[in-house]
Structures are given as structure tokens and as C-alpha cells.
C-alpha positions in Angstrom: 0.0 0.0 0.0 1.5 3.6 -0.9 2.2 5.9 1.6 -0.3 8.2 0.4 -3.0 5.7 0.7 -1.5 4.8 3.9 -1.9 8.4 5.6 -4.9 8.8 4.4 -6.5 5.7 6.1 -4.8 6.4 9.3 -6.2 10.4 8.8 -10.0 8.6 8.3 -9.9 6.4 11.6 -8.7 9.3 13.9 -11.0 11.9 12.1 -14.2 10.1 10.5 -16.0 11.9 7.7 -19.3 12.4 8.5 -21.5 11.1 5.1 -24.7 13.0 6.8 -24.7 16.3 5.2 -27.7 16.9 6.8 -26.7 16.5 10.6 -28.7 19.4 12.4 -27.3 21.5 14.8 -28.4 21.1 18.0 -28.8 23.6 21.3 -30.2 21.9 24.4 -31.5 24.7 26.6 -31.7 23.7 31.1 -33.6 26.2 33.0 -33.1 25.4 37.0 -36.0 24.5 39.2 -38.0 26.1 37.2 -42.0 25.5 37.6 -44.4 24.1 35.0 -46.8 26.9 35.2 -44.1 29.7 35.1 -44.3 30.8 31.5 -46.6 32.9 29.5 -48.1 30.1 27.5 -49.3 28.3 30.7 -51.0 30.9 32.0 -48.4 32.6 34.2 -48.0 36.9 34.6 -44.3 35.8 34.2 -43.0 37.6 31.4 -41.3 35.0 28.6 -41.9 36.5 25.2 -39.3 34.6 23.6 -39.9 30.9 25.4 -44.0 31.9 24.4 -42.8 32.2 20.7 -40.9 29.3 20.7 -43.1 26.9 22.7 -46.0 28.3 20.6 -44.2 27.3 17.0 -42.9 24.5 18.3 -43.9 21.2 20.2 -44.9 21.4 23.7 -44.0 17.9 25.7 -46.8 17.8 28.2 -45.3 14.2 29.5 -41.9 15.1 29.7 -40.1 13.0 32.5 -37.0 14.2 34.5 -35.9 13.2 38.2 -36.8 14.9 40.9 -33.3 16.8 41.9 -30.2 18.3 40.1 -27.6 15.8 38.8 -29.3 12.6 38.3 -31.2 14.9 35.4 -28.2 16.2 34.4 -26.3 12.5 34.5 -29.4 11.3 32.7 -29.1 13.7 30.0 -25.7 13.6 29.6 -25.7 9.2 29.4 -29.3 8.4 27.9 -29.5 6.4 31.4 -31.4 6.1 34.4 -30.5 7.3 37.2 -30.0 3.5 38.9 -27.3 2.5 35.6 -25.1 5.9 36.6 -25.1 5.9 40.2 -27.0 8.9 40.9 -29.8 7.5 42.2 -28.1 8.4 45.6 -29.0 12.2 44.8 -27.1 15.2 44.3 -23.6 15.6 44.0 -22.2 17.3 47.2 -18.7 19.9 46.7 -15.4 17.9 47.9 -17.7 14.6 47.2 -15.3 11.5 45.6 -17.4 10.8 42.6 -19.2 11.4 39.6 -20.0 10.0 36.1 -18.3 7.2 35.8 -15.4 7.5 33.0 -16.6 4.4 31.1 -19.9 6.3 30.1 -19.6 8.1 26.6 -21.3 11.3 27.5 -23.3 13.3 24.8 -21.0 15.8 23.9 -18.6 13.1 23.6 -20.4 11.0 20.9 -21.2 13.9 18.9 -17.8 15.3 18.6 -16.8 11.9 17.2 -19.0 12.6 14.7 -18.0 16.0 14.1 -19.6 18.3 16.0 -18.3 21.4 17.7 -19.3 21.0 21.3 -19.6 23.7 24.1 -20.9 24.0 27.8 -22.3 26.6 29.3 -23.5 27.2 33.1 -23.7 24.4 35.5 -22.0 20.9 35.2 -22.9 19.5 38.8 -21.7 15.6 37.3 -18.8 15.2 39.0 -14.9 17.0 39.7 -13.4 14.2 41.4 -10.6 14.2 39.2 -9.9 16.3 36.5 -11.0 13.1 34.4 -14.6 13.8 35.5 -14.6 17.3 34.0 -16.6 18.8 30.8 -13.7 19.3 28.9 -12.4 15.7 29.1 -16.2 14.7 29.0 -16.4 15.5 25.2 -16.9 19.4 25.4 -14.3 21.4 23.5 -15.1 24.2 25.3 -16.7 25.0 28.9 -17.6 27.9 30.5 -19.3 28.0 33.6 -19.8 26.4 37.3 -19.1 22.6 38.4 -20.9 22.9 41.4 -24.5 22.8 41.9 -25.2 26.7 42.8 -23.4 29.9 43.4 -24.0 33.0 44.3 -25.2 34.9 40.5 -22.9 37.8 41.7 -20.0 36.7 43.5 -19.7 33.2 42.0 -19.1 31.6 45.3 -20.0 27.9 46.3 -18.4 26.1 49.7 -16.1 28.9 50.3 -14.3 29.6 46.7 -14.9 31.0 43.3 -16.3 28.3 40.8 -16.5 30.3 37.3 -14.6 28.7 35.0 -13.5 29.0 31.3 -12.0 25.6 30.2 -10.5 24.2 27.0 -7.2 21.5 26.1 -4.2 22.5 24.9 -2.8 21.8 21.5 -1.3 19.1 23.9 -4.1 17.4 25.3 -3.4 19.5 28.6 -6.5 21.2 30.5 -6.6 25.0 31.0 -8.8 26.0 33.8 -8.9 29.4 33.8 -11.4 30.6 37.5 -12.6 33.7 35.9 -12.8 35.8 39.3 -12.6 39.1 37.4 -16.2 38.2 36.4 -17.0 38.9 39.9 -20.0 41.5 40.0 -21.0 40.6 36.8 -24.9 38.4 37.3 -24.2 35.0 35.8 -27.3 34.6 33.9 -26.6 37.2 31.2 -23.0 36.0 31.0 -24.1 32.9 30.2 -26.3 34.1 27.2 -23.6 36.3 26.1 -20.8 33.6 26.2 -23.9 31.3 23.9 -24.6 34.5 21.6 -20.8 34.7 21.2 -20.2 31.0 20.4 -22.5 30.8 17.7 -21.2 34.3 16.1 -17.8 32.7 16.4 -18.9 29.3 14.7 -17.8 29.8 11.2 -17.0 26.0 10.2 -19.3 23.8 7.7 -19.3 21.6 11.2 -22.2 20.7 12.9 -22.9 23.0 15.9 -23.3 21.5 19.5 -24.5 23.8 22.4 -25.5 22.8 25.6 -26.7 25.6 27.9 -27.5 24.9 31.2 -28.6 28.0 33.4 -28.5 28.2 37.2 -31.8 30.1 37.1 -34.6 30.1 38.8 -32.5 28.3 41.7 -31.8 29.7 45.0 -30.1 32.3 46.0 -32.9 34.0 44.7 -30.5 36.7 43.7 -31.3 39.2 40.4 -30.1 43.1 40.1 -32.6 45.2 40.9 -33.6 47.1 37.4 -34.7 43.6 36.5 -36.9 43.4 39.1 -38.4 46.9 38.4 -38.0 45.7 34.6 -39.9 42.6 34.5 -41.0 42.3 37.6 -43.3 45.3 39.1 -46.6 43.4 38.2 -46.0 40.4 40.3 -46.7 39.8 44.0 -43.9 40.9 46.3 -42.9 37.4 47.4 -42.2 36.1 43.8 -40.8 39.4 42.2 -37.1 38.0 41.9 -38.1 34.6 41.3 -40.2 36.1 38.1 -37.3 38.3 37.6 -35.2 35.8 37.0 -36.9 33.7 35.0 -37.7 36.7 32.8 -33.8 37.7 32.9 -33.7 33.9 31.3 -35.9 34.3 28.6 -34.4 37.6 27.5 -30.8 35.6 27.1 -32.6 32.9 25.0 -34.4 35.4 22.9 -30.7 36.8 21.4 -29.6 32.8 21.5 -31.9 32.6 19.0 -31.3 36.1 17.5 -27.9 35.2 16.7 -29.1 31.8 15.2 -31.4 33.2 12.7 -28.9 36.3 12.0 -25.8 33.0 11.1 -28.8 31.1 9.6 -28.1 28.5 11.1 -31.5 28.1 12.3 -32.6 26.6 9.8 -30.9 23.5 10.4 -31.4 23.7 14.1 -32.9 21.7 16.7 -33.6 23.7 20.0 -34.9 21.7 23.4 -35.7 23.8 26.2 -36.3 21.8 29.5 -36.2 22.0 32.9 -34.3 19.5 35.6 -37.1 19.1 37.7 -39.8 21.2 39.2 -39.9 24.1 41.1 -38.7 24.3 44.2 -41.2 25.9 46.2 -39.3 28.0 48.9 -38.0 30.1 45.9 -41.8 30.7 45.2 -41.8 28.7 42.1 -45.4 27.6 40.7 -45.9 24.0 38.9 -49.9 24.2 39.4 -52.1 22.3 38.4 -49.3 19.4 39.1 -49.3 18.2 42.4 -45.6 18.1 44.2 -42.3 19.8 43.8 -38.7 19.5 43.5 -37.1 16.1 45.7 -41.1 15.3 45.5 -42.1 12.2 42.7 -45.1 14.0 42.1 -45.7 15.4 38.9 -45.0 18.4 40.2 -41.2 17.6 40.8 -40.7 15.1 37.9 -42.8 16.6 35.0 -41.0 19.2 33.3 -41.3 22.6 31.5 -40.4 21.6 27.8 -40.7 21.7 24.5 -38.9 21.3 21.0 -38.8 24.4 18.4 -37.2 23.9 15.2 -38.0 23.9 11.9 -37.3 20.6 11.0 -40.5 19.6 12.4 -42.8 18.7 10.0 -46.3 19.0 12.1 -45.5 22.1 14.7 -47.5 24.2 16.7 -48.9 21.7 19.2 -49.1 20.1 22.4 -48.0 16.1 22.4 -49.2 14.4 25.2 -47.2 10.9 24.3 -44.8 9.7 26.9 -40.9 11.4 27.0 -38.4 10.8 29.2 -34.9 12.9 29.4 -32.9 9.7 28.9 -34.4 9.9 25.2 -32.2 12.7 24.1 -29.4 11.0 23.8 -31.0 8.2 21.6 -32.9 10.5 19.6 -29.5 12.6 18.9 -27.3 9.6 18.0 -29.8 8.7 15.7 -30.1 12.0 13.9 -25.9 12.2 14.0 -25.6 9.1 12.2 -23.6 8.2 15.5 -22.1 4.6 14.1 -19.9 2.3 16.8 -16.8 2.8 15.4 -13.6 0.1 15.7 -11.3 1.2 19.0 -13.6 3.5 20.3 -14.8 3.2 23.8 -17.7 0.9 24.3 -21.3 2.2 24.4 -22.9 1.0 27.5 -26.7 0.5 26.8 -29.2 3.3 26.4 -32.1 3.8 28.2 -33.8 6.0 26.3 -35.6 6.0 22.4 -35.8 7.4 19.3 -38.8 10.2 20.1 -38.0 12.5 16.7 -41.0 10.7 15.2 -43.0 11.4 18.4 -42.2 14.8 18.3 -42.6 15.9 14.8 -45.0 13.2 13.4 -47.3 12.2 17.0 -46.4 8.5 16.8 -46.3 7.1 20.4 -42.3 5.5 21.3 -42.6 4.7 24.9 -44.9 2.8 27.0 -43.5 2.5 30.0 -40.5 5.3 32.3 -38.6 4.1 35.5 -39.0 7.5 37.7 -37.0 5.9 40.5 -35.6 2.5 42.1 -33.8 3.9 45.5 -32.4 1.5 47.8 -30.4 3.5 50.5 -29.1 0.2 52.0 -26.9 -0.5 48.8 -24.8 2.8 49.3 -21.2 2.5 48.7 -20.8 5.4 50.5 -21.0 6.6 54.4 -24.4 7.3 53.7 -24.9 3.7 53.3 -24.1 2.6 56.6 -26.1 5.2 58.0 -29.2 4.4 55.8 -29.3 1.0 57.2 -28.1 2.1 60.7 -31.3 4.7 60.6 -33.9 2.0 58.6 -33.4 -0.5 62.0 -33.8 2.9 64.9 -36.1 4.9 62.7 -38.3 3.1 61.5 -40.6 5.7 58.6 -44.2 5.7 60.1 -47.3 7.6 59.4 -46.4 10.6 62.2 -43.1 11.3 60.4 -44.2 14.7 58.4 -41.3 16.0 56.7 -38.9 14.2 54.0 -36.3 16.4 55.4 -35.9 14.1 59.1 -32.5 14.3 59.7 -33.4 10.7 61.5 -35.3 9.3 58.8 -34.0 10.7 55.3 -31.3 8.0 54.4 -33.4 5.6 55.5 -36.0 6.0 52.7 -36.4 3.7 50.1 -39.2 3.5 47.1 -40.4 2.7 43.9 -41.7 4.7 41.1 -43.0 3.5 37.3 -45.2 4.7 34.9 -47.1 3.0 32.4 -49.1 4.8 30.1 -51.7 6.6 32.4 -51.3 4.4 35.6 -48.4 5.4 38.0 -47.3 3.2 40.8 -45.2 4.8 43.5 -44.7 1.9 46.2 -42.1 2.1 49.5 -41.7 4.1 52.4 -40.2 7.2 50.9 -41.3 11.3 52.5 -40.1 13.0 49.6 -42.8 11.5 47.4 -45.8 13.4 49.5 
């Protein structure tokens, strides 16, 4: 074989060419506790022009499934697995905590961008900084800008006593460069992260597929917004959920020039945009998911049915309301498929998928799911401290009816229960608080 031919081989394994010309871009949009009713199109005095235009020429997901806290949506998203395949059924990812996604998982971003995508993070990761390993940018994002933990202050960017802002990338070399932005301090988080997403797609002047995954820290506590957006978007509301509304609205502004700069690039044409929540809202921050019963940590519709909806104009039947069965696992499915992801020789193993192909759910109303695992929690098979304390409190606290709260500090690891949905029957079985 000539040495040209040779090279050329080596240059196809290492770099596939993609033989879908037609791979859509795709921006996958988190809000943060963020309530079901909370947006114009629901009902809500919140102000969300741009989400309202988008739901309203898209498809809204009425029986879109999530968990009920943080990172197992966000591990679920990112693996196309339940929460019980990842490990995060134990709940959300504590700072200084020794684990996260495990490293044999091909994440999202990671199987696009062996397809050829472009991929960036925005906003909150919250899957894991054990090592450096467990990080967005060795997680398949070429680019991350934004928080590991699971909240911050929006102004000072402070979470368990240190700045987490962060603009990552690799080297030429393979080496990570974590820059911790803490000039950014005094500068609300929420419109840097629609800035950094406008400025991304103006900069995105390849014939590459586009990869965007945005995932804000609003609506969550601290309930912190500047004050001219409260005035701004704000003085109609009640007092108690003027920042809460604030922020949301703050949100939807940012989207509204995401999408600005889509259209402007023209890139929209080709794009696929899911807006979604990780669970419901949390209701100390004022957040509303009526009519749904239950909130975030709650199994409830309230804390597991989310906010979302697709918009793009690939769709061939927009412009209504699909009440078939989604769950957040099905992303990943649906995006491989529409990538022309193939398994390809020396790559690491896919481990199996959870989730479907809903695309022809979405644009065409053919049902693709029966059946959605909300939970399987067993706090006895903890590999962690919490383990030994689960089954330590499950023999001298004992969950009865006069326990109240889901937040007993003598009774919380202790909790174990089982949630499935078929069609329109739910069965939520155990002795678990946090789903009343």
C-alpha cells in the first residue's frame, strides 16, 4: 500500500467523515428548578416572550419525565441512562464529594464530537470534579464555561467557600486549562451565560455541525437578580415572587438573542432547540408548577414533569401540544440517531441506552414509549458513608405515618421506594417522604 493511501486511512480512523450532510445543529437549553406553570403560554404573569414564541411554533412535551433533583437529570441527559445505571440515584452531587460520572460512560457531547460536531458547555455541570478526568472538557466538550458545582452566588460566584466560574479548554497538547474567571466577579451569571452562547454561535464559522449545551443556574436559590430587572420585568408580580419572576424573565431575555444570533448566522434553519427543565420548582423560591401536584425532591408530577418543548423547523407538524410519553434519557437516543452516530472500531464501548428514538414522536405524534422508570432507591446498597447510616437509621427509625417531613434528619437515608409509569397508571410503592 503507498504511503499516500496509507496516511490517508490512518487520517479517516482518527478523524471520520461524516457522510450525513444533513446533521442538524443542536442547542439543548436547562432552565433550574424552574416551575411548570411559570411561562406565559401556561397561564403565568411571568414575562417569557421569547420561550412563548418558541413553545407556541414548536412542540410542547406535556409528559416530559425528569428526576426529581439536580444531577441525576443532568447525569441522565448527559448518558441516555437512568439514574440507577449511573449511580446517581443516591441524589445530588455534594462539593469535595469523591465521585461522579463514571469515565466508562460516553457522555453526549462526547459522541457527537466523534461525529463531528463542535461541542460547548455553558452554566452548570454538577456531574462530578473528582478528578480532572470527571470534567466537561475531558467529557467531550471542547469548550466549557461556567460552574461545576450545583449553585453559586449569580454575583459573586461563590460555592463552599471559593470562586467556581470557570473557562475551560485542552491545549494543543491534550493539557486542561482552567482558567477561575474571578474578574467576572460582580457581573450576574445569567446574562454571562447568554452572552458567552450568543458569542459562540457568532464565532462558529466551520461547515461543522454546531453542539450547544446551555444549562442556566436560574430560577435556583439564591434568589439573587439586580434590581432594574426586578423593576423591569417584575413590578406586576406579587412581592414574594418578584425576583423569582425576575429571573426567569432575565432567562428568557438571554434565549431570545440565543436565538437572535441563530437566525442572524442562519443556522437556524438547520437547528434543533430543546428547552427543559431539571425538575420542578422548588417551592421556597416561590416557584409555581400548578395544576401538578408536588415539587422538586417530590415524585409527584410536580417535581418530575417538566417545562419543555422542542422548536425547530425541521418539524414537520409544529405548533402543538403532544401528550405521548418522553423521558430525558431519550435525548441521547434521539441525537445519535439524527448524528448518524455509528460504533466505530477502537472507540470506547457504548454502554446500553435507556432511552428512544422520540424524533417521530415529536414531529409526526407516533407514540415510542410505554412505560418510564421514575426511580428505584435502595439507601441500603450505598457504597458510601451514607450507606451505613441508611441501614443504621432504617433498623432505629423506622418511617411511620407521624413522620411529616422528607427532610428528618433521622429518617431521610433511610428512605427507600419505587416509582413506574405505564401509560396513564403510576405506581409509587415504599416508604419514601419526599414523594408526599
Amino acid at each position: 500500500m503507498s504511503q499516500p493511501i496509507s496516511f490517508l486511512l490512518a487520517f479517516l480512523l482518527l478523524f471520520p467523515v461524516d457522510a450525513n450532510a444533513n446533521q442538524p445543529n443542536i442547542v439543548v437549553i436547562v432552565a433550574d428548578d424552574m416551575g411548570y406553570h411559570d411561562v406565559g403560554f401556561r397561564g403565568s404573569p411571568i414575562l417569557t416572550p421569547n420561550l412563548d414564541r418558541l413553545a407556541k411554533t414548536g412542540v410542547v412535551l406535556e409528559n416530559h419525565i425528569v428526576s426529581s433533583i439536580c444531577s441525576p437529570s443532568r447525569a441522565t441527559l448527559m448518558t441516555g441512562r437512568y439514574p440507577i445505571h449511573t449511580g446517581f440515584w443516591k441524589g445530588n452531587l455534594k462539593p469535595r464529594q469523591e465521585y461522579g460520572l463514571g469515565l466508562d460512560e460516553t457522555l453526549l457531547p462526547e459522541m457527537l464530537q466523534r461525529k463531528g460536531y463542535t461541542t460547548h458547555g455553558v452554566g452548570k455541570w454538577h456531574c462530578g470534579m473528582y478528578t480532572w478526568q470527571h470534567t466537561p472538557v475531558c467529557r467531550g466538550f471542547d469548550t466549557f464555561f461556567g460552574l461545576f458545582l450545583g449553585e453559586q452566588g449569580y454575583f459573586t460566584h461563590e460555592e463552599d467557600g471559593g470562586v467556581d466560574f470557570r473557562e475551560d479548554y485542552l491545549d494543543e497538547d491534550g493539557n486542561i486549562v482552567d482558567k477561575v474567571r474571578k474578574d467576572l466577579r460582580g457581573q450576574y451569571n445569567t446574562d454571562l451565560f447568554s452572552s458567552r452562547s450568543v458569542e459562540l454561535i457568532s464565532n462558529h464559522t466551520s461547515n461543522r455541525p454546531f453542539f450547544l449545551y446551555l444549562a442556566y443556574t436560574a430560577p435556583h436559590i439564591p434568589m439573587d437578580v439586580p434590581e432594574e430587572y426586578v423593576t423591569k420585568y417584575a413590578s406586576h408580580i406579587p412581592d414574594e415572587r418578584k425576583r423569582y419572576a425576575a429571573m426567569v424573565s432575565t432567562m428568557d431575555d438571554g434565549i431570545g438573542r440565543i436565538v437572535d444570533a441563530l437566525v442572524k448566522l442562519g443556522m437556524m434553519e438547520n437547528t434543533i432547540l430543546v428547552f427543559t427543565s431539571d425538575n420542578g420548582a422548588y417551592y421556597e423560591a416561590h416557584g409555581s408548577n400548578f395544576p401538578l401536584r408536588g415539587g422538586k425532591s417530590s415524585f409527584l408530577e410536580g417535581g418530575v414533569r417538566a417545562l419543555t418543548f422542542v422548536h425547530s423547523p425541521l418539524l414537520k407538524n409544529p405548533g402543538y401540544t403532544n401528550t405521548n410519553l418522553h423521558h430525558l434519557s431519550d435525548w441521547y437516543t434521539t441525537f445519535q440517531v439524527m448524528a448518524g452516530d455509528d460504533k466505530i472500531p477502537n472507540q470506547k464501548p457504548q454502554l446500553p441506552l435507556d432511552g428512544v428514538n422520540i424524533w417521530p414522536s415529536i414531529s409526526e405524534g407516533q407514540s415510542c414509549r410505554e412505560e418510564i422508570l421514575y426511580e428505584l432507591r435502595d439507601p441500603t446498597k450505598r457504597d458510601d458513608d451514607r450507606g451505613a447510616k441508611g441501614r443504621h437509621d432504617s433498623e432505629k427509625y423506622p418511617i411511620n405515618e407521624n413522620m411529616v417531613s422528607y427532610r428528618d434528619d433521622k429518617s431521610r437515608y433511610a428512605q427507600d421506594f419505587f416509582v413506574i409509569r405505564r401509560r396513564n397508571w403510576k405506581l409509587m410503592t415504599g416508604t419514601s417522604l419526599e414523594m408526599q
